[in-house]
MMTF fields as JSON, N, C-alpha, C and O atoms, coordinates in Angstrom:
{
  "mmtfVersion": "1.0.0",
  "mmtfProducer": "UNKNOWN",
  "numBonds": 359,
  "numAtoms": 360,
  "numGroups": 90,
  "numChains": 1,
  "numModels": 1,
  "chainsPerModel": [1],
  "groupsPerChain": [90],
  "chainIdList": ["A"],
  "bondAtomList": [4, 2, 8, 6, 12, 10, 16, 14, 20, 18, 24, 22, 28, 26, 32, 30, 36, 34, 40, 38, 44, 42, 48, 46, 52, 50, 56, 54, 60, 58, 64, 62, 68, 66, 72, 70, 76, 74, 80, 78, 84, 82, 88, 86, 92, 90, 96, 94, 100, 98, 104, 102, 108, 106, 112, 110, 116, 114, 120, 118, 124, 122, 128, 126, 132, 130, 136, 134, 140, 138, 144, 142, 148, 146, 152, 150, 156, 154, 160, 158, 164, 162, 168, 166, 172, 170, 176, 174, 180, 178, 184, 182, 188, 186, 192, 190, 196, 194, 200, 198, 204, 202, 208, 206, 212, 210, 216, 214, 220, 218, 224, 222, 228, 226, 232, 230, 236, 234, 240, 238, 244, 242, 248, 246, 252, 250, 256, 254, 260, 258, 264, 262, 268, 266, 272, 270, 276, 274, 280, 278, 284, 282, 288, 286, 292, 290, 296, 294, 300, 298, 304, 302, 308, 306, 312, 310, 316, 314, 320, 318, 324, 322, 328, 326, 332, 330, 336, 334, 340, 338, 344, 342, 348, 346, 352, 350, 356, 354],
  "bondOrderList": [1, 1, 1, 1, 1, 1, 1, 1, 1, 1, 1, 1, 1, 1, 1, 1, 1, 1, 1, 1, 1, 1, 1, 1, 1, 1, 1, 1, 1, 1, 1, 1, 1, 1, 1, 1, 1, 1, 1, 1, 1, 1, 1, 1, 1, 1, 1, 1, 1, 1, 1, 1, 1, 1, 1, 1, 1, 1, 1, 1, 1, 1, 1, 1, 1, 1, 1, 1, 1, 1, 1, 1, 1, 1, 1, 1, 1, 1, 1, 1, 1, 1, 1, 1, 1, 1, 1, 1, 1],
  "groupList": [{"groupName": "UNK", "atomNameList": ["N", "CA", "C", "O"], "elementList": ["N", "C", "C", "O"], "formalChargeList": [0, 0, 0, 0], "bondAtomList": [1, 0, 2, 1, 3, 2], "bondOrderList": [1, 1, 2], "singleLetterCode": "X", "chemCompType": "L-PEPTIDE LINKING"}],
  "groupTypeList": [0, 0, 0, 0, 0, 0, 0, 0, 0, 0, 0, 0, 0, 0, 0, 0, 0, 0, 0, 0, 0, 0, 0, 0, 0, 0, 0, 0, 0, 0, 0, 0, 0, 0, 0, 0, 0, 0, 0, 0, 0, 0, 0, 0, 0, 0, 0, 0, 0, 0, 0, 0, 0, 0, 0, 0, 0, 0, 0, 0, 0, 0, 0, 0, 0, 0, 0, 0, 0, 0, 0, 0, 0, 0, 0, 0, 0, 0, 0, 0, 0, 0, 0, 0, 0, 0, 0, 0, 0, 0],
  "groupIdList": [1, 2, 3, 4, 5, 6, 7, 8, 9, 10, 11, 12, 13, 14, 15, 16, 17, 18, 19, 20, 21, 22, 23, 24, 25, 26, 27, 28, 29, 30, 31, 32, 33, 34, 35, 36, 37, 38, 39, 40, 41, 42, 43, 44, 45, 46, 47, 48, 49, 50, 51, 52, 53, 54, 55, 56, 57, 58, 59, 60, 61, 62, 63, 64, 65, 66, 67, 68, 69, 70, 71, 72, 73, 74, 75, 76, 77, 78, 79, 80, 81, 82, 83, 84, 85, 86, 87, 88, 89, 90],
  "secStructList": [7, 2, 2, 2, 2, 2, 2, 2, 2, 2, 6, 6, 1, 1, 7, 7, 1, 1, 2, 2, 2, 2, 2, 2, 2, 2, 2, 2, 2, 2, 2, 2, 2, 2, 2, 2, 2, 2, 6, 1, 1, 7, 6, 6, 1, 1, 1, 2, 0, 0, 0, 0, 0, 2, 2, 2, 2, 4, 4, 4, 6, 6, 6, 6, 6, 7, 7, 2, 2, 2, 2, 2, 2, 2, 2, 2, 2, 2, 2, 2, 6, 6, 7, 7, 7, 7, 6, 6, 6, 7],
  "xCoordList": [-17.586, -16.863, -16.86, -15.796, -18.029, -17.98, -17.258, -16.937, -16.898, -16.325, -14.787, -13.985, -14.451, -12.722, -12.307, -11.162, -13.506, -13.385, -12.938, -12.027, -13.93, -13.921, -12.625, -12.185, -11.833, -10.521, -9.578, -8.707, -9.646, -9.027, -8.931, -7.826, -9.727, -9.799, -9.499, -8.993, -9.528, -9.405, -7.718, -6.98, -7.375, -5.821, -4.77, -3.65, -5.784, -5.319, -4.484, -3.646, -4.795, -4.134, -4.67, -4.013, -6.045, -6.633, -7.976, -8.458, -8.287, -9.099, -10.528, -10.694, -11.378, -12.731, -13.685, -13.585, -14.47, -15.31, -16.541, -17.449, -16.792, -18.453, -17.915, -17.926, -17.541, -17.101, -18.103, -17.597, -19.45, -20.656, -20.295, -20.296, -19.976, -19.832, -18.595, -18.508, -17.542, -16.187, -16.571, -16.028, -16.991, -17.331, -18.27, -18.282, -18.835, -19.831, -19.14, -19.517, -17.844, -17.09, -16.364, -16.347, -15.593, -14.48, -15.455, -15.076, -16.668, -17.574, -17.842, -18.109, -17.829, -18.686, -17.544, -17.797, -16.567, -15.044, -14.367, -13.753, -14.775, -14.252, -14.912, -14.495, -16.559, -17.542, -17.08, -16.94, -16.851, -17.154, -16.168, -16.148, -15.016, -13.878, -14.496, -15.355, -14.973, -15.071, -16.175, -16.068, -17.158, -18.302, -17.397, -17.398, -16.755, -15.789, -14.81, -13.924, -14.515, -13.465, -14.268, -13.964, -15.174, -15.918, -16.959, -17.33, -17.016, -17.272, -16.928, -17.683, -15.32, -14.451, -13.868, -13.085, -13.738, -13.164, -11.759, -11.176, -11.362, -9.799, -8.874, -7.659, -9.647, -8.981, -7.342, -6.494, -7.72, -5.721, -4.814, -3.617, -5.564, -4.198, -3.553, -4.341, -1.885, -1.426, -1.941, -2.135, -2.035, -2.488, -3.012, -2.312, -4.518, -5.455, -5.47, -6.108, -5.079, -5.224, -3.745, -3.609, -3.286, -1.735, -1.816, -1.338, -2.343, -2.423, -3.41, -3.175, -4.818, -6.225, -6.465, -6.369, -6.603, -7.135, -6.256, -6.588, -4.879, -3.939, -3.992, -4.288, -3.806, -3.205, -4.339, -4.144, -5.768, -7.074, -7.515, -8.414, -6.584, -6.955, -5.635, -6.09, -4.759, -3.57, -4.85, -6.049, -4.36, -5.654, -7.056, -7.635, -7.245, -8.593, -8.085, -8.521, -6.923, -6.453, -5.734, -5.668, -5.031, -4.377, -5.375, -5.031, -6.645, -7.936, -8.103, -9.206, -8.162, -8.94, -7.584, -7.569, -6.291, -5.008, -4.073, -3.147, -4.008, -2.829, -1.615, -1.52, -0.709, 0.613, 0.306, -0.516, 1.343, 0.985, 1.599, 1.161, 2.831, 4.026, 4.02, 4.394, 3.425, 2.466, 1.253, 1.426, 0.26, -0.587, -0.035, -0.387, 0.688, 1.222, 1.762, 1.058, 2.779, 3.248, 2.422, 2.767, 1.253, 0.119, -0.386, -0.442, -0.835, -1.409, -0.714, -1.384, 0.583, 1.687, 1.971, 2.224, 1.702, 1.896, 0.85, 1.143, -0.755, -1.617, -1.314, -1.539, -0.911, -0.796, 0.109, -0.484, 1.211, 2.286, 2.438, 3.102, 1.241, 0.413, -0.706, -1.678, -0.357, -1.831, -2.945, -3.791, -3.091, -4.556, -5.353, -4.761, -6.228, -7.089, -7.91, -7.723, -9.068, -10.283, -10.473, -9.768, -12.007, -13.231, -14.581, -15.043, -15.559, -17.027, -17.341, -18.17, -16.161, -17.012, -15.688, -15.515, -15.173, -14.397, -15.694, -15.718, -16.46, -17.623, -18.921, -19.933],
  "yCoordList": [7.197, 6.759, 5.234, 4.706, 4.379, 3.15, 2.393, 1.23, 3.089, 2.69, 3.008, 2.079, 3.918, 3.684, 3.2, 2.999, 3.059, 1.676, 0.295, -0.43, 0.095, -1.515, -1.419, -2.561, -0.495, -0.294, -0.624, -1.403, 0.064, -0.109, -1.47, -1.728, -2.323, -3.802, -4.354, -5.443, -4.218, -4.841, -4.571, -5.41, -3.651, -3.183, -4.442, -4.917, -4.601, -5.447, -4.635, -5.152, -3.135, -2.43, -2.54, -2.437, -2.779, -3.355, -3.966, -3.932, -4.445, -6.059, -5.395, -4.832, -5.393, -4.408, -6.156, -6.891, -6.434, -7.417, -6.634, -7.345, -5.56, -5.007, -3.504, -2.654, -3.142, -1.907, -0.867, 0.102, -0.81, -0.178, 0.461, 1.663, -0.551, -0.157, 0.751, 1.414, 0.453, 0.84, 2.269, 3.212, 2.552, 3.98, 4.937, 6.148, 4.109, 4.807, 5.419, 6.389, 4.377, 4.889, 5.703, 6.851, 5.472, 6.617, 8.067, 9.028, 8.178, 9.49, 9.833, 11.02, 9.087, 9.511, 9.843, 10.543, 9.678, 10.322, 11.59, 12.424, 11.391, 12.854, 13.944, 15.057, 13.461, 14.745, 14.966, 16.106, 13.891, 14.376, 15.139, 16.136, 14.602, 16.616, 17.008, 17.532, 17.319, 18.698, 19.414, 20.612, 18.583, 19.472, 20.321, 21.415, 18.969, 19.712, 20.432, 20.675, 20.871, 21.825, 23.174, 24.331, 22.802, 24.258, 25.089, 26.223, 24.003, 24.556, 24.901, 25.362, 24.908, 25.688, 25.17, 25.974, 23.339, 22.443, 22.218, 21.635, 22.984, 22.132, 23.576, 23.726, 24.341, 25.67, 26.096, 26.981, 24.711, 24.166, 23.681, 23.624, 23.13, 22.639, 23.764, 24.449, 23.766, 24.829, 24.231, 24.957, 23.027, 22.501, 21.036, 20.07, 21.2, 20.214, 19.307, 18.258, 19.479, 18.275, 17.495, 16.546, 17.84, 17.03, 16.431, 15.441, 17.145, 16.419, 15.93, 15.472, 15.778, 15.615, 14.245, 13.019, 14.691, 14.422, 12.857, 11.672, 13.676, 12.275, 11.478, 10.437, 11.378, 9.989, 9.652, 8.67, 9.714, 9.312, 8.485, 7.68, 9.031, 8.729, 7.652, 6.509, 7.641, 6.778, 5.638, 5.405, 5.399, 4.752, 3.975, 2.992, 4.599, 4.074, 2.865, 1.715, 3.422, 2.786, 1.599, 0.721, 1.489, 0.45, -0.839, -2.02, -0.355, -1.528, -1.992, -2.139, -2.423, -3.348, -3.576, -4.14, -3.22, -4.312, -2.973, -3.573, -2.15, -1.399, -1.453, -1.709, -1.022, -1.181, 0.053, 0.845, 0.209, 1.933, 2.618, 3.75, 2.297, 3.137, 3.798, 4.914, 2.695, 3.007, 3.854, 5.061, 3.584, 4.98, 5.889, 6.949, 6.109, 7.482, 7.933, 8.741, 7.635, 7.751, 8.358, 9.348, 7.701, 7.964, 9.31, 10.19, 9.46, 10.034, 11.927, 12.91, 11.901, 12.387, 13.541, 14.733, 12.098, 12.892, 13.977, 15.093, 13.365, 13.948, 15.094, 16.049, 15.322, 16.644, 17.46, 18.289, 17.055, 17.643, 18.429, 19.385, 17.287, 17.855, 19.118, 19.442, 19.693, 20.337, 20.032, 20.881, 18.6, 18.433, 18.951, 18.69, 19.425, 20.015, 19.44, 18.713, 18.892, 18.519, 20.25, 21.234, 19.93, 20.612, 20.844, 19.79, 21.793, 21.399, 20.265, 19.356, 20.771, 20.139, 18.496, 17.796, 18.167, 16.976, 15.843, 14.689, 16.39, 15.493, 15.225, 14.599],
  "zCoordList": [-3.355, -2.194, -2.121, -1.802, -2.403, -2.419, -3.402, -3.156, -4.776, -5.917, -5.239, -5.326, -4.752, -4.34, -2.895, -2.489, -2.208, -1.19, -1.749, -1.35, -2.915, -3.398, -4.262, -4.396, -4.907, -5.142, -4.516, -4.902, -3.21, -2.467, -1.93, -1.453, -1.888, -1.397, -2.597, -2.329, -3.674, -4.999, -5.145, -5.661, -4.766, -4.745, -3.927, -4.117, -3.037, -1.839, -0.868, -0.131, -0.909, 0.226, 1.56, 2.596, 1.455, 3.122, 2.451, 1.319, 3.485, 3.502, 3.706, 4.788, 2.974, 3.224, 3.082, 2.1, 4.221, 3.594, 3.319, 2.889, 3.424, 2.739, 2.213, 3.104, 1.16, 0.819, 1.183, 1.749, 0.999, 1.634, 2.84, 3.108, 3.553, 5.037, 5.653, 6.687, 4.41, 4.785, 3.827, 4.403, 3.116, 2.693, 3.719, 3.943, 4.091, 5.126, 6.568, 7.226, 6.849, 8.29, 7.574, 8.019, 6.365, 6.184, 6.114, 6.784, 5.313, 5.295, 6.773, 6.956, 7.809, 8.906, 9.523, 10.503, 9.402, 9.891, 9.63, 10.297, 8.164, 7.676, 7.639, 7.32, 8.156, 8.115, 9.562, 10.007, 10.275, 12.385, 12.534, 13.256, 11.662, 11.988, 11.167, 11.877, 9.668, 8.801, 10.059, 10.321, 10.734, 11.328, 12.994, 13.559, 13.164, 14.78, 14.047, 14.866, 13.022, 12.8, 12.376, 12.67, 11.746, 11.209, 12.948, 13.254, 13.467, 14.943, 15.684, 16.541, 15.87, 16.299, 17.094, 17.6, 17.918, 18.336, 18.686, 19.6, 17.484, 17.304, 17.816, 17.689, 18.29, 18.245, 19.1, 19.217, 19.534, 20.735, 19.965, 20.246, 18.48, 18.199, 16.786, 16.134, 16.491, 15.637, 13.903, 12.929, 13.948, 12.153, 12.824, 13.125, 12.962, 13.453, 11.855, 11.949, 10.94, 10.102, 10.592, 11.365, 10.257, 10.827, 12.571, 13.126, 12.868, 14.337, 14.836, 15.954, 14.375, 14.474, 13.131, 13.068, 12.778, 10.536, 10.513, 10.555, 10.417, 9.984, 10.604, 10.018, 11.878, 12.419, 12.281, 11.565, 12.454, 13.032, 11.229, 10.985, 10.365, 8.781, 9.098, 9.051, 9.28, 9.117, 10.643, 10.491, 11.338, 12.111, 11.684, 12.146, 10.924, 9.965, 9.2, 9.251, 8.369, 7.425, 7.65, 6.789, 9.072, 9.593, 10.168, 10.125, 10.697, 11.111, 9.951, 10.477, 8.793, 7.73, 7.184, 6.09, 7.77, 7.436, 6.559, 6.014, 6.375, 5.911, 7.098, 8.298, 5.91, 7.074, 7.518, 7.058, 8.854, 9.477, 9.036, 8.832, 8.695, 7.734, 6.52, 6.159, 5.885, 4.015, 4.673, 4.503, 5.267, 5.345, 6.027, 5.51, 6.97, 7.102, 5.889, 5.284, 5.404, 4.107, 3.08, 2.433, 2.937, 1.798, 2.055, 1.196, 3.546, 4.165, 4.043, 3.728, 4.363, 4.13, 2.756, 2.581, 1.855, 0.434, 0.028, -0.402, 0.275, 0.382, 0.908, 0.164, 1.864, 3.29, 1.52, 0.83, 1.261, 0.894, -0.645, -1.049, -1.395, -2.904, -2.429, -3.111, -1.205, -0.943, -0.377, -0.094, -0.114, -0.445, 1.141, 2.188, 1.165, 2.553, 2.768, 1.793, 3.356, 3.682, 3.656, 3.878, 3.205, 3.135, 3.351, 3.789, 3.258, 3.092, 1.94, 1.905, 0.855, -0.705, -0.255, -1.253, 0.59, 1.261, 1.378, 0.95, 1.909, 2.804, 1.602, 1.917]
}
């Protein structure tokens, strides 16, 4: 996780000044839904990754300087190749 943080700042897609730290919020994000979704939390909404997950991941991605458009976008494709969060996510 810390090796495609510092990518990600090395990319120059957003501005990470301690990659450590920016691996550590994106993990502590994606476990606090994997744990509120496997607990049964989200149970109001019809596809809690799309309406929960994304924006809050598109959101993340926009604080250390991504555009909002390109991470929705990114965010998006992900949704659209399949990809799910998981237990084996976290």
């Amino acid at each position: 996780m810390i090796e495609a943080a510092r990518r990600l700042g090395a990319a120059g897609e957003l501005t990470l000044e301690d990659p450590n730290a920016a691996a550590g919020a994106l993990w502590s994000f994606v476990h606090g839904y994997i744990t509120l979704e496997l607990a049964g939390h989200f149970t109001e909404f019809a596809d809690p990754v799309r309406q929960v997950l994304l924006p809050m991941g598109v959101t993340f991605c926009v604080g250390p300087g991504a555009d909002r458009a390109s991470a929705l976008a990114s965010h998006e494709a992900a949704l659209q190749q399949g990809w799910r969060p998981g237990p084996e996510t976290v």
